[in-house]
N, CA and C atoms as an extended XYZ file, in Angstrom:
546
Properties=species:S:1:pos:R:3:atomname:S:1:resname:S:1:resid:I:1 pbc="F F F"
N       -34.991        2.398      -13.795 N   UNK     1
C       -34.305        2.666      -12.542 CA  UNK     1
C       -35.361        2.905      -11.468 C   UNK     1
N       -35.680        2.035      -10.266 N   UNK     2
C       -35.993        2.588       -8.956 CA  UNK     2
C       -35.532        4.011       -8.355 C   UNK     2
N       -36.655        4.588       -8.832 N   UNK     3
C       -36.694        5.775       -8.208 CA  UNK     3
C       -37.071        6.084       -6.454 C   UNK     3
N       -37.510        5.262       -5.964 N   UNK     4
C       -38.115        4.995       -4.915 CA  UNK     4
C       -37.209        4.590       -3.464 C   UNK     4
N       -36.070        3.784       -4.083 N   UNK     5
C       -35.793        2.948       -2.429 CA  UNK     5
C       -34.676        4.060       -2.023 C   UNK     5
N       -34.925        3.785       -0.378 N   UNK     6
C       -34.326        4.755        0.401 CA  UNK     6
C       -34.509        6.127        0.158 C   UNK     6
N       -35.764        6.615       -0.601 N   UNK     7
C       -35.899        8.339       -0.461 CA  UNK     7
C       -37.440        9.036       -0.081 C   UNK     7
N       -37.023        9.842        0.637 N   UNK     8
C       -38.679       10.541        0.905 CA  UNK     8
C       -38.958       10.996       -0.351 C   UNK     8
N       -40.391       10.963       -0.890 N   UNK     9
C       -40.772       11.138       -2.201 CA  UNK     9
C       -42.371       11.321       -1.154 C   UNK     9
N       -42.937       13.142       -1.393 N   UNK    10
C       -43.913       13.025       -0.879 CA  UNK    10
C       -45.177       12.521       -1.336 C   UNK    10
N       -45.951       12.460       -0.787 N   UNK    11
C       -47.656       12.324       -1.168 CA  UNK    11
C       -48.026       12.633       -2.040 C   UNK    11
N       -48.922       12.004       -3.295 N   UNK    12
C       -49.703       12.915       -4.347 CA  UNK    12
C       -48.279       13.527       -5.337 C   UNK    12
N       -47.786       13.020       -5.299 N   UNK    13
C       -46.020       13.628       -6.154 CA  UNK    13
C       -46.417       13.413       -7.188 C   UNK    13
N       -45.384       13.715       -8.483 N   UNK    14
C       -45.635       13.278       -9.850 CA  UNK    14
C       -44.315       12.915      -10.363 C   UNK    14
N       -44.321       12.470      -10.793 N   UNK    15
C       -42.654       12.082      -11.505 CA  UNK    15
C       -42.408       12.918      -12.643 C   UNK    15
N       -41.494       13.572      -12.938 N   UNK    16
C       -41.712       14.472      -13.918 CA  UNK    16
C       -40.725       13.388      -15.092 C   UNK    16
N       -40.972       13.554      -16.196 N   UNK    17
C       -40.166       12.704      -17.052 CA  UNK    17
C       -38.676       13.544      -17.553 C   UNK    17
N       -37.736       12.918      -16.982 N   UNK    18
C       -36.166       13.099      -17.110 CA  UNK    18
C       -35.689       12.921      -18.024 C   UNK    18
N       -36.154       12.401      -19.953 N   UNK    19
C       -35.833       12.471      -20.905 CA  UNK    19
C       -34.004       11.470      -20.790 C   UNK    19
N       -34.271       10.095      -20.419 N   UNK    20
C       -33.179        8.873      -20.240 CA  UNK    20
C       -31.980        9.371      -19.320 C   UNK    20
N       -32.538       10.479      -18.599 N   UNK    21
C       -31.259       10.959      -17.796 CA  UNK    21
C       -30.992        9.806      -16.497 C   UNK    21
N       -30.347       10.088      -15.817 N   UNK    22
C       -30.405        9.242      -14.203 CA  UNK    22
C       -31.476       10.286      -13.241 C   UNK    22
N       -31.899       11.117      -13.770 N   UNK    23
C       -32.513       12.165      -12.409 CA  UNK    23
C       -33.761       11.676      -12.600 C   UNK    23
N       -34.112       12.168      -11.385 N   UNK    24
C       -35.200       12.175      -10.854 CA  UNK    24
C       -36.160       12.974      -10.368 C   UNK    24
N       -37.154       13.856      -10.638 N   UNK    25
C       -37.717       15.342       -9.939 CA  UNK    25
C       -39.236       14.755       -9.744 C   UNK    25
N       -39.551       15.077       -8.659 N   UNK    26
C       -40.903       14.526       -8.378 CA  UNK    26
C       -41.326       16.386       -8.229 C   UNK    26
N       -42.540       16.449       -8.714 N   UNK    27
C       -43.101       17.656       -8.637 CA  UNK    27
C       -44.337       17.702       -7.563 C   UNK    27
N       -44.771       18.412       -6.390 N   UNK    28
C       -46.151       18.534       -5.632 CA  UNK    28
C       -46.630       19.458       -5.167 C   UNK    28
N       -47.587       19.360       -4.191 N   UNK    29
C       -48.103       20.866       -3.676 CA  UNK    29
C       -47.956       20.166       -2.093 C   UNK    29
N       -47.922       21.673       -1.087 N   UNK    30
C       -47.775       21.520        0.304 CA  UNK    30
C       -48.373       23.016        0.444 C   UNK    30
N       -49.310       22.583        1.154 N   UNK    31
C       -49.991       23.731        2.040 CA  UNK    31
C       -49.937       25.134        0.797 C   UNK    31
N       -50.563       24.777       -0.304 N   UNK    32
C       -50.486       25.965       -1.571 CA  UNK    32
C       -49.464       26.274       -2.310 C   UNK    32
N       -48.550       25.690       -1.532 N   UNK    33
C       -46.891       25.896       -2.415 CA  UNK    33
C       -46.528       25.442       -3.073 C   UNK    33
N       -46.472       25.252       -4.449 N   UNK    34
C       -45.724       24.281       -5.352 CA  UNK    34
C       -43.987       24.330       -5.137 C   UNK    34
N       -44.143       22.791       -4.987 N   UNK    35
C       -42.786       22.372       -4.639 CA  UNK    35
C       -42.525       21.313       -5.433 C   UNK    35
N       -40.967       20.953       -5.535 N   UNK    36
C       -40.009       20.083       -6.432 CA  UNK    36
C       -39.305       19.388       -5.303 C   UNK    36
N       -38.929       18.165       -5.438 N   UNK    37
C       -37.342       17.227       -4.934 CA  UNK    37
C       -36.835       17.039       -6.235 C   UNK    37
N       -35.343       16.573       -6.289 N   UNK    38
C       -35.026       16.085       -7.199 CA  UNK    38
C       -33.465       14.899       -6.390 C   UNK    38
N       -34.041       14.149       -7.289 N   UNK    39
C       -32.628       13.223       -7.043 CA  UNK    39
C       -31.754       12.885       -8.347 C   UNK    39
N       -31.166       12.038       -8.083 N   UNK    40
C       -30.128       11.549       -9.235 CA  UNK    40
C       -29.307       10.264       -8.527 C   UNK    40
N       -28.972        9.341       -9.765 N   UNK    41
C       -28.606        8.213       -9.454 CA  UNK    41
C       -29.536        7.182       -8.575 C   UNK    41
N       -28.777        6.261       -7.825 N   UNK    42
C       -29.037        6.021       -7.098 CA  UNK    42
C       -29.213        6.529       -5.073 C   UNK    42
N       -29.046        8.083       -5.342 N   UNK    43
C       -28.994        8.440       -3.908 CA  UNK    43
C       -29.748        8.623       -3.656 C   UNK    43
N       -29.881        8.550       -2.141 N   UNK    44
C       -30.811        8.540       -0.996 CA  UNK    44
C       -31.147        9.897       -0.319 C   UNK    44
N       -30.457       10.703       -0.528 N   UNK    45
C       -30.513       12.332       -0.202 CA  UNK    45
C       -30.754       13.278       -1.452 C   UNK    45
N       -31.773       14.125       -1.031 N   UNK    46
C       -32.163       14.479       -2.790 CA  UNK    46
C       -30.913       15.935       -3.043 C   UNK    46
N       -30.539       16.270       -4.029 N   UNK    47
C       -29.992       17.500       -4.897 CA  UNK    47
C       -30.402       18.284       -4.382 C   UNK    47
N       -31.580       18.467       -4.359 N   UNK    48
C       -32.472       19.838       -3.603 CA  UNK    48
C       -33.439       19.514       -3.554 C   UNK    48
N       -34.654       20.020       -2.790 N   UNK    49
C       -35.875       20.195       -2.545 CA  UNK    49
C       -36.040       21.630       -2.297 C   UNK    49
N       -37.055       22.260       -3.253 N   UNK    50
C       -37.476       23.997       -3.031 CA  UNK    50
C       -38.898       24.210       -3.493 C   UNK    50
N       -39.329       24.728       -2.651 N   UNK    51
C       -41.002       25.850       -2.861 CA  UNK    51
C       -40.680       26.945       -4.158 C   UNK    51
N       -41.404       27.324       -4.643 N   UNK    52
C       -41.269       28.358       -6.301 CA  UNK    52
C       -42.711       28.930       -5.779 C   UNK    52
N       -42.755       29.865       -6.494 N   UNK    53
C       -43.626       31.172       -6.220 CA  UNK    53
C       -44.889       30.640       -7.593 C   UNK    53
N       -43.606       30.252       -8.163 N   UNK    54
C       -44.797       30.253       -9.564 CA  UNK    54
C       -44.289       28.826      -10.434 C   UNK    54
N       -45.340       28.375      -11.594 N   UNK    55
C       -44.951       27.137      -12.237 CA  UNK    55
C       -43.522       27.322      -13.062 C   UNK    55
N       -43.327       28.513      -13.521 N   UNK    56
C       -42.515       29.145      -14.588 CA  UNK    56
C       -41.325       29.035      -13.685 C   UNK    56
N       -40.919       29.102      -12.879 N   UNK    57
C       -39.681       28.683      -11.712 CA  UNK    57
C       -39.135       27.420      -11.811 C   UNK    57
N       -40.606       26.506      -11.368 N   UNK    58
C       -40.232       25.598      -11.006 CA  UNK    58
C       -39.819       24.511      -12.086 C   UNK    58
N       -40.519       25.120      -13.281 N   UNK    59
C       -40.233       24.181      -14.667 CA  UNK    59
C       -38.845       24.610      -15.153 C   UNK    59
N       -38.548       26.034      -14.540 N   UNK    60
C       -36.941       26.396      -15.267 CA  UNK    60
C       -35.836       25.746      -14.131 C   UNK    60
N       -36.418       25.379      -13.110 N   UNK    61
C       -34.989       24.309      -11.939 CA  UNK    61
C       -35.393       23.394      -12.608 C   UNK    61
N       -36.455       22.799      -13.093 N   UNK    62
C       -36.376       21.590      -13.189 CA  UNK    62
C       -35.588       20.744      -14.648 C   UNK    62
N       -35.854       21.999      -15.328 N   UNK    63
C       -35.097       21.765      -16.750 CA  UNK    63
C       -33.783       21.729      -16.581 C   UNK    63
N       -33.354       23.224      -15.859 N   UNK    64
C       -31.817       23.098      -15.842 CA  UNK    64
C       -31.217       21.850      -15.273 C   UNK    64
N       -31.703       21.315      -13.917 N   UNK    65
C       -31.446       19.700      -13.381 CA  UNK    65
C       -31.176       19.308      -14.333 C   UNK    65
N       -32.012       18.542      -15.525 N   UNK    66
C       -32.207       17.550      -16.192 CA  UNK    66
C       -31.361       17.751      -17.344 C   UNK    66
N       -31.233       18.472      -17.435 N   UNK    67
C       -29.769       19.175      -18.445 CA  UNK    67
C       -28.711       19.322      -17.889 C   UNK    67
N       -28.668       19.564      -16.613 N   UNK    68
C       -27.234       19.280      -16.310 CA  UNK    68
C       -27.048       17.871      -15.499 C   UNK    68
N       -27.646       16.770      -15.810 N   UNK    69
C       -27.743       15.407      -15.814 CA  UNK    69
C       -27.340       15.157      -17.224 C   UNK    69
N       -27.955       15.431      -18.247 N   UNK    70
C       -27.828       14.628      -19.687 CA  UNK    70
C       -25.930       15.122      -20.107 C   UNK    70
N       -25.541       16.724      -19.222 N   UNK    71
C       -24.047       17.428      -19.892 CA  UNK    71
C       -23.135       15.931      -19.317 C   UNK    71
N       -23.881       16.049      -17.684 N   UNK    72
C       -22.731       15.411      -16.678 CA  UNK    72
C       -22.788       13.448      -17.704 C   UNK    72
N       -23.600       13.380      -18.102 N   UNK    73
C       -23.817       11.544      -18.923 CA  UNK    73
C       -23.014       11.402      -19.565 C   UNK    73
N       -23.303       12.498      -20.329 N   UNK    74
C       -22.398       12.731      -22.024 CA  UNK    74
C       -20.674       13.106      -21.797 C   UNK    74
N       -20.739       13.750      -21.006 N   UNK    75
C       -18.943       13.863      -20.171 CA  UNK    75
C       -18.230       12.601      -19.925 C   UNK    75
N       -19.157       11.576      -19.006 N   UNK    76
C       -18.849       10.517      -18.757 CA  UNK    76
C       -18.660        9.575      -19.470 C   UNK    76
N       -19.703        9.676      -21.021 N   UNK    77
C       -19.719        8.822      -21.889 CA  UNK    77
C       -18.115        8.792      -22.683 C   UNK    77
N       -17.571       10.247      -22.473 N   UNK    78
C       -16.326       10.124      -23.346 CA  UNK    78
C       -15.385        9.672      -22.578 C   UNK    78
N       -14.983        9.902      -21.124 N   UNK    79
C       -14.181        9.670      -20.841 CA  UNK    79
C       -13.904        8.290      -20.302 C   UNK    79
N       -15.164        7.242      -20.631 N   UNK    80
C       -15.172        6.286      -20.719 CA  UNK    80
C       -14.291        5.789      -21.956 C   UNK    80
N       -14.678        6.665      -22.902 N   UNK    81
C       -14.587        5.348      -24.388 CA  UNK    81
C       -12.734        6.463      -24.754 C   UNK    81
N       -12.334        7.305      -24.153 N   UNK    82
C       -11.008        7.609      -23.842 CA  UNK    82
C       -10.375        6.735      -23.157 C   UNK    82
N       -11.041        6.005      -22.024 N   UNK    83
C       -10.014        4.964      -21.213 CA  UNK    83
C        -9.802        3.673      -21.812 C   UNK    83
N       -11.273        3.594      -23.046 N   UNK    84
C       -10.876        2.789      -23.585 CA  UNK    84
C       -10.273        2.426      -24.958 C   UNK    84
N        -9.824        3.345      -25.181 N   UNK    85
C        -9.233        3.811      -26.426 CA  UNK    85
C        -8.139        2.931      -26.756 C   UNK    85
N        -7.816        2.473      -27.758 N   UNK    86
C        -6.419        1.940      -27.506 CA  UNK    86
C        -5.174        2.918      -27.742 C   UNK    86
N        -3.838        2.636      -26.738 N   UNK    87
C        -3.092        3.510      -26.733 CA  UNK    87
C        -2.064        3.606      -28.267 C   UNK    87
N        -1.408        4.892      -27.861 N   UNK    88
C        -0.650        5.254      -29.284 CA  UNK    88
C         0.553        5.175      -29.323 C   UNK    88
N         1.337        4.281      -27.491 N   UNK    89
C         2.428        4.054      -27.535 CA  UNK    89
C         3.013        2.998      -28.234 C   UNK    89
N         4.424        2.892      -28.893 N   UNK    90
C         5.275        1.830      -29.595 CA  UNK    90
C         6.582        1.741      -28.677 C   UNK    90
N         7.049        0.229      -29.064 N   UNK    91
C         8.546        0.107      -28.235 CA  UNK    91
C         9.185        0.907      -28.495 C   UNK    91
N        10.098        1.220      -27.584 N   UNK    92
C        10.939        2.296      -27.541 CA  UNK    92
C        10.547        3.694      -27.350 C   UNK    92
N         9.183        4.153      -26.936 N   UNK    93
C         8.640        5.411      -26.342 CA  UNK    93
C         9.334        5.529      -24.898 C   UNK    93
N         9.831        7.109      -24.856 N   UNK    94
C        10.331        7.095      -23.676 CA  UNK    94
C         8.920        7.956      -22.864 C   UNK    94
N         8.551        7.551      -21.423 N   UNK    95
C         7.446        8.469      -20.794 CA  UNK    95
C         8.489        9.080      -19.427 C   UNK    95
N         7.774        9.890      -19.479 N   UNK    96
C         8.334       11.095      -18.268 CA  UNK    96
C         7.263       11.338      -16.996 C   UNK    96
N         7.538       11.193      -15.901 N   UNK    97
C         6.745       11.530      -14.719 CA  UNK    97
C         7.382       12.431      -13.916 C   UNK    97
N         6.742       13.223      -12.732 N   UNK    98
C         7.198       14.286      -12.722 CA  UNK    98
C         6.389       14.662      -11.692 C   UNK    98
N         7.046       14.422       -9.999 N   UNK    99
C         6.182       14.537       -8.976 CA  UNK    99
C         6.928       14.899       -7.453 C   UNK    99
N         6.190       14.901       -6.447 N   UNK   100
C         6.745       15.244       -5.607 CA  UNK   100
C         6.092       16.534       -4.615 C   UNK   100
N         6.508       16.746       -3.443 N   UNK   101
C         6.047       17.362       -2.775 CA  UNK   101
C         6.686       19.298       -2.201 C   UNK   101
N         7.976       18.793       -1.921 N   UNK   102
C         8.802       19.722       -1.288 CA  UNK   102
C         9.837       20.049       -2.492 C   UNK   102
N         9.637       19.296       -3.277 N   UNK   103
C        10.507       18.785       -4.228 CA  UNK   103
C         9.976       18.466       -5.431 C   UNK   103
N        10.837       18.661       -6.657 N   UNK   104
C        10.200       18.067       -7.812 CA  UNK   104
C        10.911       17.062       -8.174 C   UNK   104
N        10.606       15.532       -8.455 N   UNK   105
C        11.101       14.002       -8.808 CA  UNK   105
C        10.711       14.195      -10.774 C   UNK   105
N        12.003       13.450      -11.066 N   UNK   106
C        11.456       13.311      -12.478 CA  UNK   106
C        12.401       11.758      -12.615 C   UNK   106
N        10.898       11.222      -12.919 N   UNK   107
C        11.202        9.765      -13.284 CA  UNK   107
C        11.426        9.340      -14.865 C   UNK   107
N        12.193        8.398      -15.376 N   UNK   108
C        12.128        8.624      -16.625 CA  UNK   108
C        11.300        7.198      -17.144 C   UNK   108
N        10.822        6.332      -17.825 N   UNK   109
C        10.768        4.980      -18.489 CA  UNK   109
C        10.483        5.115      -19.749 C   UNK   109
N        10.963        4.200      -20.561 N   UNK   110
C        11.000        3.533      -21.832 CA  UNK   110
C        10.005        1.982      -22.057 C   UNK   110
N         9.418        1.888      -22.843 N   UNK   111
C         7.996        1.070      -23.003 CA  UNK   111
C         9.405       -0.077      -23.867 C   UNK   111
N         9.177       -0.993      -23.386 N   UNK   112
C        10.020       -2.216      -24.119 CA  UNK   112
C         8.882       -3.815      -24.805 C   UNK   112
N         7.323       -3.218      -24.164 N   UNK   113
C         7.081       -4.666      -25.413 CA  UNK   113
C         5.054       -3.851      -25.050 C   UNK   113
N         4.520       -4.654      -26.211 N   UNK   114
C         3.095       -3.517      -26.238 CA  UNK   114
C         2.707       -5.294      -25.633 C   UNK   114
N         1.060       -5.556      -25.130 N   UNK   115
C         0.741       -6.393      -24.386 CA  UNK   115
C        -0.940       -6.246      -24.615 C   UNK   115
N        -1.396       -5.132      -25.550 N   UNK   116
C        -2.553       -5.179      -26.081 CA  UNK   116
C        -2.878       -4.257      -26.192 C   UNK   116
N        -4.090       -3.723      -26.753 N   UNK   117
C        -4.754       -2.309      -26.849 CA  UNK   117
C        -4.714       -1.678      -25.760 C   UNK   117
N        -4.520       -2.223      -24.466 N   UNK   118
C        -4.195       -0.847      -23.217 CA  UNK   118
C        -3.089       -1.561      -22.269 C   UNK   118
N        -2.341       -2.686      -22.327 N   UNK   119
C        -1.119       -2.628      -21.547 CA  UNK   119
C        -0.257       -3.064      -22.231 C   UNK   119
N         1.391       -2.307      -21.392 N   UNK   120
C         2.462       -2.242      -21.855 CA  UNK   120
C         3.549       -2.703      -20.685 C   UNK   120
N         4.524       -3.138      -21.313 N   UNK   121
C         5.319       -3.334      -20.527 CA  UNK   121
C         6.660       -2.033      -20.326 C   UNK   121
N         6.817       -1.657      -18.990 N   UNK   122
C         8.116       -0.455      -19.503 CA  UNK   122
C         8.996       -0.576      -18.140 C   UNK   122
N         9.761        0.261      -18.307 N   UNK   123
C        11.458       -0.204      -17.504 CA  UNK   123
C        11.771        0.873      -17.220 C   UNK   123
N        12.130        1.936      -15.819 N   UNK   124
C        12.940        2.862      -15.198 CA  UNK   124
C        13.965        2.733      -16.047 C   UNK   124
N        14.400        4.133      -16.519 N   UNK   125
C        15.748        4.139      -17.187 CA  UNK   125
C        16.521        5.258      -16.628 C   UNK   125
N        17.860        5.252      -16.499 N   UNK   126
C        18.790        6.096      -15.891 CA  UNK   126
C        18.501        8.099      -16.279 C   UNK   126
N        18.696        8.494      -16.641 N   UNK   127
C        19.130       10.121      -16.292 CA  UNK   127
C        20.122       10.642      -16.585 C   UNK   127
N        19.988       11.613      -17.382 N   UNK   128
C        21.181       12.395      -17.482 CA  UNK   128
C        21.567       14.149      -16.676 C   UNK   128
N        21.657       13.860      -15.797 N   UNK   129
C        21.253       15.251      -14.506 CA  UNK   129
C        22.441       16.582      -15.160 C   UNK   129
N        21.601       17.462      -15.125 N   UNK   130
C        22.358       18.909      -14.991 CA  UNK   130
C        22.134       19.605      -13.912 C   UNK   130
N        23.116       19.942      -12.992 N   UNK   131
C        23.050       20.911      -12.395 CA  UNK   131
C        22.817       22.257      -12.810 C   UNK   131
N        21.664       23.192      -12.822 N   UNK   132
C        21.826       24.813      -13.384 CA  UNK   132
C        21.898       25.939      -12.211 C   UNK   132
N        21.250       25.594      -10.770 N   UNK   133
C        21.424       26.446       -9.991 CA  UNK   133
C        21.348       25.390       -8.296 C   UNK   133
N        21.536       25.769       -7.423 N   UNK   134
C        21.835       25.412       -6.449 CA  UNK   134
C        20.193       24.689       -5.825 C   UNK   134
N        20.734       22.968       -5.533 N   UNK   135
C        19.466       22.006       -5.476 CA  UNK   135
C        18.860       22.434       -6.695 C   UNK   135
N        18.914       22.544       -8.145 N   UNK   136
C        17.884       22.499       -8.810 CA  UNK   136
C        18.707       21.910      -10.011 C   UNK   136
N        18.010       21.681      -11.596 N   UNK   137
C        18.380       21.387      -12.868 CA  UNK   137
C        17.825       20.773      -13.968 C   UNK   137
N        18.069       20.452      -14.419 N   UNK   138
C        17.437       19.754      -15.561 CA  UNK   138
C        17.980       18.400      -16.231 C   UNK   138
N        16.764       17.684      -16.357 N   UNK   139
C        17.131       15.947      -16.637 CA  UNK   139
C        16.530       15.504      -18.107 C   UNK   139
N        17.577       14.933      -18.684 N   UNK   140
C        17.206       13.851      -19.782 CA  UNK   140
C        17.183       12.477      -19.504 C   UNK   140
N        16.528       11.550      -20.336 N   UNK   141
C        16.699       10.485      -20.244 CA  UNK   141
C        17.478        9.989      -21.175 C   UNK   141
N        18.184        8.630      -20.786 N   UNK   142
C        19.446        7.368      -21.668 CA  UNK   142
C        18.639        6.425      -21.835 C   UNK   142
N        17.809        6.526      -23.500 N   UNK   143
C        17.006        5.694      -23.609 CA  UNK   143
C        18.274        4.185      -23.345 C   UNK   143
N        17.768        3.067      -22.992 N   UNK   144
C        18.638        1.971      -23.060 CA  UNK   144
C        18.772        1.232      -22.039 C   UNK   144
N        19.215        2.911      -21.382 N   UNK   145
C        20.092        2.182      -20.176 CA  UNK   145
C        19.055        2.092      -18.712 C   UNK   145
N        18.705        0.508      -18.368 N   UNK   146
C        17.347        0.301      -17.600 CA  UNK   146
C        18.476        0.524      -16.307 C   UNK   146
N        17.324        0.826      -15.203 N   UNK   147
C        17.799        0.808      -13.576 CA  UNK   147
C        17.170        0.162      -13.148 C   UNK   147
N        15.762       -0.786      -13.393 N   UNK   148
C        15.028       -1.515      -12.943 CA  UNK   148
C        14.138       -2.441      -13.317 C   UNK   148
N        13.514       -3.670      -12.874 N   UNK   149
C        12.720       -4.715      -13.626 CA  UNK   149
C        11.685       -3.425      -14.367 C   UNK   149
N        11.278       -4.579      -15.277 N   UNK   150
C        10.245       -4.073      -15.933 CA  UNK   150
C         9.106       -4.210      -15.062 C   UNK   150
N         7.885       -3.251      -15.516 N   UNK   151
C         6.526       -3.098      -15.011 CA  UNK   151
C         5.503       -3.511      -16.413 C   UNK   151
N         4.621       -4.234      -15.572 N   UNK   152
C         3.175       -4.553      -16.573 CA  UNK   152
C         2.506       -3.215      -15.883 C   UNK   152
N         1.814       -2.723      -17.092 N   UNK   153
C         1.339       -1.208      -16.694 CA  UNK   153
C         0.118       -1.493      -17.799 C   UNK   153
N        -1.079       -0.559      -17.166 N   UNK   154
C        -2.608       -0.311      -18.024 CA  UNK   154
C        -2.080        1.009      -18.222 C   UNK   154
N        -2.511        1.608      -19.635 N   UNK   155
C        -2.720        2.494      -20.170 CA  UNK   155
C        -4.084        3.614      -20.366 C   UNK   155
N        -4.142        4.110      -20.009 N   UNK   156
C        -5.559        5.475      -19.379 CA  UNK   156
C        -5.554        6.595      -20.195 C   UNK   156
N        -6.111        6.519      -21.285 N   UNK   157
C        -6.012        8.220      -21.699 CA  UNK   157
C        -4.575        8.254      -22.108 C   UNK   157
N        -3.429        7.325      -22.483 N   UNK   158
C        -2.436        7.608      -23.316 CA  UNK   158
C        -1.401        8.092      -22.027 C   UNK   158
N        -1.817        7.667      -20.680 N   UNK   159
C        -0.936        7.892      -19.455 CA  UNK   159
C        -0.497        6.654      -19.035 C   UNK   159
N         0.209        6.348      -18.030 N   UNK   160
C         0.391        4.946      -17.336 CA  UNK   160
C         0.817        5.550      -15.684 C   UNK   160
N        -0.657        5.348      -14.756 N   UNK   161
C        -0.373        5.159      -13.219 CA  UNK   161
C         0.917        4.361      -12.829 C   UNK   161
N         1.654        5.422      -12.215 N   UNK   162
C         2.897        4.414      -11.795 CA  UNK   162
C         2.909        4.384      -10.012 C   UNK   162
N         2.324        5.456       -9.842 N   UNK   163
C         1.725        4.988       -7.834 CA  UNK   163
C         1.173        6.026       -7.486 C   UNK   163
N         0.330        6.108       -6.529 N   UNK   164
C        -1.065        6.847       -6.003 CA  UNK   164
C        -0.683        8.178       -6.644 C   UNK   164
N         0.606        9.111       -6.378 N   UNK   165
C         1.122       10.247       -6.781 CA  UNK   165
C         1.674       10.093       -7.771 C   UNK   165
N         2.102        9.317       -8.969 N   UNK   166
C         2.467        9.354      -10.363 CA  UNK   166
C         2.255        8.559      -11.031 C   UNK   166
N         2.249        9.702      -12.470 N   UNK   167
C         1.615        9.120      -13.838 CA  UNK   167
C         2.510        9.852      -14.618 C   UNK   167
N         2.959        8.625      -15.628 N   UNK   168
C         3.946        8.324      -16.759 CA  UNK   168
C         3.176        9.036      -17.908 C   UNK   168
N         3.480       10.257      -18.425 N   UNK   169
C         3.453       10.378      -19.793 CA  UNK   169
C         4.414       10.637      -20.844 C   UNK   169
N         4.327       10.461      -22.350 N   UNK   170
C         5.266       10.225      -23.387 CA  UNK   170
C         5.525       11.860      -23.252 C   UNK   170
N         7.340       11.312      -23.370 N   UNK   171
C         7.966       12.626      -23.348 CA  UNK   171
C         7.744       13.361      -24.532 C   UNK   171
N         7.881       14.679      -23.880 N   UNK   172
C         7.506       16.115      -25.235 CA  UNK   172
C         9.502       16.176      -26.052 C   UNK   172
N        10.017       15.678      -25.806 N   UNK   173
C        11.236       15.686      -26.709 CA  UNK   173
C        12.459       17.109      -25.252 C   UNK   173
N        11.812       17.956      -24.840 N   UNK   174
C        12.299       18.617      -23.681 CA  UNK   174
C        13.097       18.404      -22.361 C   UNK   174
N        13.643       19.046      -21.895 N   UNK   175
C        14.615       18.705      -20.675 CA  UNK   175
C        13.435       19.148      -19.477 C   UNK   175
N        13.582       18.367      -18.574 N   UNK   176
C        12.535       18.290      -17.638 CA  UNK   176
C        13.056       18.759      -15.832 C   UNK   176
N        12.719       19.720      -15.663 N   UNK   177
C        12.715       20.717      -14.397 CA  UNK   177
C        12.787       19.954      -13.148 C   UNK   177
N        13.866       19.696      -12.104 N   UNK   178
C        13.972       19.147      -11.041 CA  UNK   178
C        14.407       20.157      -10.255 C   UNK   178
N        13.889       19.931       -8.590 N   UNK   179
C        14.547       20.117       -7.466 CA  UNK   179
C        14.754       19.153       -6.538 C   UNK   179
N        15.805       19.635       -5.406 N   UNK   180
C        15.762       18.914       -4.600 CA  UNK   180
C        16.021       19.690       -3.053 C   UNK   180
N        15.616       18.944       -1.909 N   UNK   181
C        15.256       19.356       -0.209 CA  UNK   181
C        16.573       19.539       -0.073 C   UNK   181
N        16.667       20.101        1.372 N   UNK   182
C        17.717       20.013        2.012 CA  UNK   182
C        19.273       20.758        1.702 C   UNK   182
């Protein structure tokens, strides 16, 4: 990795070795002061740059950096190979969403055909509404009975994005909490 383009990296610096992380810590001196930058990734603005009193400082920022580069890799590494997981839904799973602002929306769908290790096809299905207190109640779903075309949907972590504000997950077997405005 270019450590170099687009960043001030002073004079006489040293590269300190980051052990396969993405960071970057250049170690130097200024006017008697031992000083550190550090970057990460590809950015152009460093994490920090700081003066230390002593080497024993500056080797303990510089470790912690580089360790909390290798936590933040290894985080990423899973929730990569989670997205790519293949999912654990079968036809006839009903998923539940459950959104809204002023209000709580509960959407229901049923998965009607699998389309590969991460997409599915599934269908809005009707509701069975209880009223329990005034604007509020509780909803089941009628597996079966569709209200709308089907959707080709990617599967994420065993969820399905259904629009910027909702995501479809497999129902817990439970009656699901609504309100409504006005």
């Amino acid at each position: 990795m270019d450590h170099t383009l687009n960043r001030y990296i002073p004079e006489n610096s040293t590269l300190v070795d980051a052990m396969g992380t993405d960071a970057a810590v250049y170690t130097y001196e200024r006017n008697g002061n031992l000083c550190a930058v550090a970057f990460h990734g590809k950015a152009g603005k460093s994490d920090w740059r700081h003066r230390f009193p002593n080497n024993e400082q500056r080797d303990k920022k510089i470790a912690g950096f580089i360790d909390g580069r290798k936590i933040r890799a290894e985080a990423m590494a899973e929730r990569r190979a989670l997205q790519k997981a293949p999912h654990t839904m079968q036809i006839g799973d009903i998923l539940y969403s459950s959104w809204g602002y002023d209000q709580t929306n509960t959407d229901w769908y049923e998965v009607t055909e699998i389309k590969g290790a991460q997409t599915v096809i599934i269908r809005p299905i009707a509701a069975r509404i209880e009223h329990t207190e005034h604007m509020q109640g509780t909803s089941l779903p009628k597996a079966g009975a569709f209200r709308g075309d089907p959707m080709t949907k990617r599967v994420s972590n065993n969820a399905i994005k259904i629009a910027s504000y909702a995501w479809a997950r497999p129902w817990d077997g439970q009656s699901k909490h609504w309100t409504s405005y006005a």
